[in-house]
C-alpha positions in Angstrom: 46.9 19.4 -16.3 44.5 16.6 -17.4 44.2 15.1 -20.7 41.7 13.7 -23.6 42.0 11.9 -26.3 41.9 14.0 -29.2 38.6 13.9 -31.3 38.1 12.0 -33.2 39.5 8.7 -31.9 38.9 5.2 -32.5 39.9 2.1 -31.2 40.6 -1.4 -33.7 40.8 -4.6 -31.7 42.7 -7.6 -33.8 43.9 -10.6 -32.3 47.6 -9.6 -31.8 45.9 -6.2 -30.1 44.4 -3.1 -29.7 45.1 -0.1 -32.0 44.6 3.4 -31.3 44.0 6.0 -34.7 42.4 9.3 -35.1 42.5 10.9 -39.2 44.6 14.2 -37.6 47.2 11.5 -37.5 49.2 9.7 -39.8 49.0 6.1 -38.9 48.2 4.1 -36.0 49.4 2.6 -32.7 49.1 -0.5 -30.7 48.1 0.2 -27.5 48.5 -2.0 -23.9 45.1 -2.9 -22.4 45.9 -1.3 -19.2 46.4 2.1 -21.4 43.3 2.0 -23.1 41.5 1.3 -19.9 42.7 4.2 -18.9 41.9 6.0 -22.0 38.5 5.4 -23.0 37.3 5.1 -18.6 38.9 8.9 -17.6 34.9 10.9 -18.7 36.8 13.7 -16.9 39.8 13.6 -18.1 43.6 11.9 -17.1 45.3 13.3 -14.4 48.8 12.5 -15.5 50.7 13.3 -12.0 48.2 11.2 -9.7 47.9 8.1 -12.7 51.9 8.3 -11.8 51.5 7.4 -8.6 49.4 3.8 -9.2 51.0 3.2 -12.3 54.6 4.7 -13.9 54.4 2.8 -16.8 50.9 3.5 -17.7 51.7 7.0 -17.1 54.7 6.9 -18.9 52.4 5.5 -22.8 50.1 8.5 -21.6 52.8 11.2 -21.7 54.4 9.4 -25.1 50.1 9.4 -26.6 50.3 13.0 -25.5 54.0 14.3 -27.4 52.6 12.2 -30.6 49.4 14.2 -30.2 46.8 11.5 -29.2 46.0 13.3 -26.1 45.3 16.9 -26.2 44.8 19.1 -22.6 41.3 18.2 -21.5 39.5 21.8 -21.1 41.4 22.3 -25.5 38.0 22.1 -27.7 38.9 24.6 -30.2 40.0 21.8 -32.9 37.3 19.6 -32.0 35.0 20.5 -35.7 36.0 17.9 -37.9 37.1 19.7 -41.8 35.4 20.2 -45.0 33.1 17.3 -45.7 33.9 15.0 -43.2 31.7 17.6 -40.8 29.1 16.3 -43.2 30.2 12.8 -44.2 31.8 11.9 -40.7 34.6 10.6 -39.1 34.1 7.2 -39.8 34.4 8.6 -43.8 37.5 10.8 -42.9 39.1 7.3 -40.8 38.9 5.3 -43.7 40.0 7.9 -46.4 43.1 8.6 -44.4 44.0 5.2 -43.3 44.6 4.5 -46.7 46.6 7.3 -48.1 49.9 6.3 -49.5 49.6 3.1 -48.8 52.0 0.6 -51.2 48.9 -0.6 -53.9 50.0 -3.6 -55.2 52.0 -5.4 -52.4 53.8 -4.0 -49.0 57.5 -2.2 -50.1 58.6 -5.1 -48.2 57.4 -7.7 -50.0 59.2 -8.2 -54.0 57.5 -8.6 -57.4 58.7 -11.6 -58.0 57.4 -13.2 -54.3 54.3 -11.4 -54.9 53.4 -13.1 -57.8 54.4 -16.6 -56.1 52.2 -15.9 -53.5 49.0 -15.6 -55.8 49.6 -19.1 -56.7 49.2 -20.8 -53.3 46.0 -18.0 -53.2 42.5 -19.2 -54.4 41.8 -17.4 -57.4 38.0 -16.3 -58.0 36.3 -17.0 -60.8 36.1 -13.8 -63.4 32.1 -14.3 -63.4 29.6 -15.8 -61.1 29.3 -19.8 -62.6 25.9 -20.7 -63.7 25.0 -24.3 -62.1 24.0 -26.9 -64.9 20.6 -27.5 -63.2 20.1 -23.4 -63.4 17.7 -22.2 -66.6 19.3 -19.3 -68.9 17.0 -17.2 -70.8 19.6 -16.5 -74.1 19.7 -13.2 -75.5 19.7 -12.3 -79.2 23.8 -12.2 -80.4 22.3 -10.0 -83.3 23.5 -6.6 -82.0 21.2 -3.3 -82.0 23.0 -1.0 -84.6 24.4 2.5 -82.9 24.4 5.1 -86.0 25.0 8.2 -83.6 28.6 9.2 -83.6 30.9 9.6 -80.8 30.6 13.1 -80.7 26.5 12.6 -80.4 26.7 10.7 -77.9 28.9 12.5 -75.3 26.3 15.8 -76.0 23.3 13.7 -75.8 24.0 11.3 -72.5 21.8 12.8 -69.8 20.0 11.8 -67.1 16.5 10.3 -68.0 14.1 10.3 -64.7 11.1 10.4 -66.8 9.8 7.4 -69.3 7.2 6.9 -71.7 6.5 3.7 -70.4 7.0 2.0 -73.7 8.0 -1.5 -74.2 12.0 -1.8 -74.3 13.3 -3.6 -77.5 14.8 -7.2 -76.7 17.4 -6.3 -79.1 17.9 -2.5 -77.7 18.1 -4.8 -73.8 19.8 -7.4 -75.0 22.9 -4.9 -76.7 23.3 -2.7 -73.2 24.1 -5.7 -70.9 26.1 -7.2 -73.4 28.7 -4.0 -73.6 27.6 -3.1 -70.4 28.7 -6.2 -68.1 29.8 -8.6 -70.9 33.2 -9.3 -72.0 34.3 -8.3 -75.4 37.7 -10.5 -75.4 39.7 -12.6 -73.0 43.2 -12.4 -72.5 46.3 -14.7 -71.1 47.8 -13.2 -67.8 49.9 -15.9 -66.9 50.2 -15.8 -63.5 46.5 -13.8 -62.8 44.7 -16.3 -65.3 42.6 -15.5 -68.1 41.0 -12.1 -67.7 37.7 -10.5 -69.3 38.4 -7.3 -71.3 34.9 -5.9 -71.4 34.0 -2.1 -72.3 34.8 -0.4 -69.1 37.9 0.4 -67.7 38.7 -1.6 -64.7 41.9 -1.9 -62.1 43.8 -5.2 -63.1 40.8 -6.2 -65.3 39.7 -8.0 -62.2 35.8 -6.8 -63.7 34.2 -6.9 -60.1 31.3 -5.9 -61.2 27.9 -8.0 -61.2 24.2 -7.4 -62.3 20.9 -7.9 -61.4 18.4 -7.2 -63.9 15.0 -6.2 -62.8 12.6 -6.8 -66.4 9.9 -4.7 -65.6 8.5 -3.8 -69.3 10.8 -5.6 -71.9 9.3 -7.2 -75.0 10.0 -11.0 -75.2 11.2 -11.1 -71.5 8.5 -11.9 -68.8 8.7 -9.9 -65.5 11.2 -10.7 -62.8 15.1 -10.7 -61.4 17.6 -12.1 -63.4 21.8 -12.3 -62.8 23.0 -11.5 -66.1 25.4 -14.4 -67.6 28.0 -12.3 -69.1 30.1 -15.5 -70.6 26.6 -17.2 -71.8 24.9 -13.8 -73.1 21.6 -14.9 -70.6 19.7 -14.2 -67.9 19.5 -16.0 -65.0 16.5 -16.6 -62.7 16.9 -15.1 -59.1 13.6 -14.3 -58.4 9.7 -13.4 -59.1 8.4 -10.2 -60.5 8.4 -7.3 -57.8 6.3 -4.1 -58.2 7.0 -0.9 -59.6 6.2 0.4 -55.9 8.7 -2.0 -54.5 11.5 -0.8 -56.8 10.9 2.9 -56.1 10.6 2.1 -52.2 14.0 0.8 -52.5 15.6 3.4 -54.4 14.4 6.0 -51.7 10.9 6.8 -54.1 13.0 9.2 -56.5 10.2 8.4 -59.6 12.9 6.2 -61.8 11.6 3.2 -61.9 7.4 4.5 -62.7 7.4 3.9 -66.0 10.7 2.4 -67.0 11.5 -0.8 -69.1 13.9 -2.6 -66.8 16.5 -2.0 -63.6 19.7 -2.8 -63.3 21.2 -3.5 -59.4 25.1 -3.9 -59.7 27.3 -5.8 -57.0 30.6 -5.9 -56.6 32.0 -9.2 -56.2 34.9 -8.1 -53.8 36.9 -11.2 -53.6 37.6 -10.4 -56.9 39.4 -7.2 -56.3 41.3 -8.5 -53.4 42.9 -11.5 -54.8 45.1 -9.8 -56.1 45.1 -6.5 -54.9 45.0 -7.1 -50.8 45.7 -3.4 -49.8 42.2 -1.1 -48.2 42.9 1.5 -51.4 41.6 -1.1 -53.5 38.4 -0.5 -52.2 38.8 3.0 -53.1 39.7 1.9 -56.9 36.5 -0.6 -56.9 34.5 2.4 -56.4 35.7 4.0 -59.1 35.4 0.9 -61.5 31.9 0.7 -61.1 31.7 4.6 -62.0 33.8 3.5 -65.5 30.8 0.7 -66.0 27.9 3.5 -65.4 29.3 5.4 -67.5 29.4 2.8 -70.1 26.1 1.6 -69.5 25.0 5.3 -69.8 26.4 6.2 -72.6 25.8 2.9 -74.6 21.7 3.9 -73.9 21.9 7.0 -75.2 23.5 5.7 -78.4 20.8 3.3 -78.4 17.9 5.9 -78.0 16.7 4.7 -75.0 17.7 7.0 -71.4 19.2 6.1 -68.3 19.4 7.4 -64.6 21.9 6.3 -62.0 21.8 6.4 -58.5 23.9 5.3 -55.5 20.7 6.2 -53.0 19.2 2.4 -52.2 18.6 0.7 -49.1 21.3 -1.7 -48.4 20.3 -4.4 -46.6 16.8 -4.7 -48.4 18.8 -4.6 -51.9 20.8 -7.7 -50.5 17.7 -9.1 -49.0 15.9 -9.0 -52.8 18.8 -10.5 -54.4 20.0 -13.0 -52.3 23.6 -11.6 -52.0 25.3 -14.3 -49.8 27.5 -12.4 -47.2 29.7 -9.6 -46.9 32.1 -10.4 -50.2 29.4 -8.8 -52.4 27.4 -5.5 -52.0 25.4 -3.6 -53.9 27.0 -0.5 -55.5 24.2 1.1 -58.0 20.7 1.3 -58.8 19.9 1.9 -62.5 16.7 2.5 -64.7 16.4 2.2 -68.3 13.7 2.9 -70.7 12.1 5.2 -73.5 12.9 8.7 -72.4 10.4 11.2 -72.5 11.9 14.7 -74.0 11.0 18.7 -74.5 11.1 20.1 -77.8 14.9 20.7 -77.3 15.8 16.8 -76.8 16.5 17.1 -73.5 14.7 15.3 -70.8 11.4 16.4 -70.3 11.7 17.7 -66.8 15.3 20.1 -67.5 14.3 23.9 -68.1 16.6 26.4 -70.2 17.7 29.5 -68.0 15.9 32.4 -68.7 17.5 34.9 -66.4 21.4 35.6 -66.3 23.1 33.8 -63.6 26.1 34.5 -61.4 28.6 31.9 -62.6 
């Protein structure tokens, strides 16, 4: 009988050596170099009985691989379709969302609290915003904030979508409230050994506050056109670049209309290091992702209780996005594209483009 390695497989190569994983399989396993020759060289398949007879101990890993179920019986395809959404997502998606499943979140079982803790002190800790250099020019934002009359209750029926803008000016005021409870922080606290932290508006794992932005002025009234980092600590924009063009922005965000006749963009980064200071397991990633949901959902929110609409979108080219902005290397990515402006809406007060059903509908 000849054998495969079961699909999918993938192969991690780390200085103390080379690991062997597939997402059918709880954890991983570090594999010799003369097995995973043999492994990823047999296109036919391994013929366990005549690998015996060059190599016993190679043999021997292959026939351990094949009881742990690494290596299935070469002419076995039925399994091969990968589940559910990973068919669609792929196995790269299904690797990573299994290689971090019930993995200890703060710090390994082996390691105590107490030891933990002493180890963030002999750890550089990033700063809890970017720092603006003293030769660097901030553009300070009114303090004055834009009054919110709508109640809570208003707000959660009225937050929608806005893809569609009148193409109206954006209050400075209106601008200058969003960012602030958007990506500012509200209050600081003492965390002893993790430092000061921000407490901004948004929920956010360990109040590490990953999150960054990029503020693309398009139409704001008092702000000239261009790309700003917003100072959170300062209440300011920052320079980054020149104006870019409507077409640009629209190009980048895969030319889904939001950014036609909207007042501004916001790009968000996450700031990585950040996150995994403190928290240095992979499922942190997983819990960054869903911090920068909490700030959308701020952000959106906090429009719609100012009057003015938002739209959100995770559909952006990466590498031009970084390009634009200047991101320095892999500790910071973008994460969202957002547009802002004066919604257009129907009679209803939706946004202008939704339609009420007019037929019943299976539900």
């Amino acid at each position: 009988m000849k054998l495969r390695l079961i699909d999918p497989a993938f192969f991690s190569v780390r200085r103390d050596g080379t690991y062997l994983a597939s997402p059918r399989i709880k954890g991983r396993l570090r594999v010799h170099p003369a097995v995973v020759g043999v492994l990823t060289t047999a296109v036919d398949g391994i013929d366990v009985q005549a690998l015996a007879a060059d190599s016993a101990a190679v043999a021997q890993a292959v026939e351990k691989l094949h009881e742990l179920g690494y290596l299935v019986p070469a002419d076995d395809t039925g399994n091969d379709e990968l589940p559910g959404p990973w068919r669609e997502w792929g196995a790269l998606a299904w690797q990573f969302h299994q290689s971090i499943r019930d993995t200890p979140f703060v710090r390994p079982e082996s390691e105590g609290i107490d030891e933990y803790y002493e180890a963030l002190h002999h750890r550089t800790r990033p700063a809890n915003s970017k720092a603006t250099r003293d030769d660097e020019e901030v553009l300070l934002l009114p303090r004055v904030r834009s009054r919110m009359p709508a109640s809570f209750q208003d707000v959660l029926e009225g937050r929608r979508t806005h893809r569609d803008f009148s193409g109206d000016a954006t209050p400075l005021d209106a601008f200058a409230t969003l960012l602030h409870y958007g990506f500012g922080p509200l209050r600081f606290i003492d965390a002893g050994s993790v430092g000061v932290l921000q407490l901004r508006a948004n929920a956010s794992g360990g109040s590490r506050h990953e999150t960054e932005a990029y503020v693309v002025v398009l139409n704001v009234r008092g702000v000239d056109p261009g790309i700003y980092r917003y100072d959170g600590i300062r209440h300011g924009l920052v320079p980054v670049r020149e104006a870019v063009p409507r077409e640009t922005m629209e190009h980048l965000t895969f030319d889904q209309g939001f950014f036609e006749a909207a007042g501004f963009g916001v790009f968000t980064t996450a700031f990585a290091t950040r996150m995994s200071w403190k928290y240095r397991n992979p499922r942190a990633y997983k819990v960054l992702l869903h911090n920068v949901g909490h700030m959308a959902q701020v952000f959106s929110m906090t429009a719609a209780a100012l009057g003015l609409g938002a739209a959100i979108t995770g559909a952006f080219r990466d590498t031009e996005v970084e390009g634009l902005l200047g991101l320095p290397g892999p500790d910071e990515f973008p994460t969202f594209a957002m547009a802002c402006g004066t919604p257009v809406r129907g009679d209803d007060d939706l946004p202008a483009r939704y339609r009420f059903p007019t037929a019943p509908f299976p539900v």
